[in-house]
C-alpha positions in Angstrom: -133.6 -47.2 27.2 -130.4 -48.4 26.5 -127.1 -46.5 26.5 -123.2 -47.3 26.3 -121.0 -45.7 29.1 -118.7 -42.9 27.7 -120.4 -43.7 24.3 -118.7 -41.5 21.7 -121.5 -42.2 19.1 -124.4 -41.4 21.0 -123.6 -39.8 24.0 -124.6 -41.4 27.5 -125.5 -38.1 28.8 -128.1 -37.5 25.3 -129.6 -41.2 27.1 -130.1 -39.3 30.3 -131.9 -36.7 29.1 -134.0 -38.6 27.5 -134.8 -40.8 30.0 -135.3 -37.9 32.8 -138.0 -36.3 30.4 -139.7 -39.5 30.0 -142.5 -40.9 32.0 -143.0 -43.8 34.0 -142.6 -46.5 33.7 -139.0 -46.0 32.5 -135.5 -48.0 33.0 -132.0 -47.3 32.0 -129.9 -49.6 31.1 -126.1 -48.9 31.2 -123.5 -51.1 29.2 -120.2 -50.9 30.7 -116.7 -52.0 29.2 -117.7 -52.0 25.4 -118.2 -49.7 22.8 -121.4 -48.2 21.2 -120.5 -50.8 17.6 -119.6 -53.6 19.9 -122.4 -53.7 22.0 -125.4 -55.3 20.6 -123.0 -58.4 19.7 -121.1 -58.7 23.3 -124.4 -58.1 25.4 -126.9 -59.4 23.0 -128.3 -62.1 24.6 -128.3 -60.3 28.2 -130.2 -57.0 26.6 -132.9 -59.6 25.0 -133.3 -61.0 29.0 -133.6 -57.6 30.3 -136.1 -55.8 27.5 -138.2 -59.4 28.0 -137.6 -59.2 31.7 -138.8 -55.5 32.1 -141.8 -56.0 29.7 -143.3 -58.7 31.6 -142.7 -56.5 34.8 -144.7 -53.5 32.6 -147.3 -56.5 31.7 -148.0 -57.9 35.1 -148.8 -54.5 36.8 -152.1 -53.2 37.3 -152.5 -50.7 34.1 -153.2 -47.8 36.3 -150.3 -48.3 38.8 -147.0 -46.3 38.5 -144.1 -48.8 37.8 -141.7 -46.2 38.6 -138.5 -45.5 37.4 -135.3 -48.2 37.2 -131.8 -48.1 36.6 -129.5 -50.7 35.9 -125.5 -51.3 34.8 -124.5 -54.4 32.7 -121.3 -55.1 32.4 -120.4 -56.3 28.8 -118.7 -59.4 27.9 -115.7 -59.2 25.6 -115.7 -61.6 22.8 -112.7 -63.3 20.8 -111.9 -60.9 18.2 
């Protein structure tokens, strides 16, 4: 799951309770220093290597063991406007 910090559009703390009600495995991902518009084109490239990254995890674990729970912050990069 992915979620802006202080996101005004969809709330980080909607994310949360998403993710805490969700099972395993799970991660959260946490975009820092952009908004919920800006996102997907200042981090775009950096949320492709972590969905791939965390899918291959999910892929190369035994199918009946219990990946656990994850959570990460990115920091966004700010683009020329």
């Amino acid at each position: 799951m992915v979620t802006v910090a202080g996101d005004t559009v969809t709330p980080e703390d909607h994310a949360r309770q998403v993710y805490a009600r969700a099972g395993t495995p799970k991660r959260l991902v946490i975009i820092e220093g952009t908004t919920h518009y800006r996102a997907q084109d200042e981090c775009r490239v950096e949320l492709a290597d972590e969905i791939a990254s965390w899918c291959d995890r999910q892929l190369a674990t035994d199918a009946g063991a219990d990946a656990g729970a994850e959570e990460h912050v990115m920091r966004a990069k700010t683009t020329a406007a």
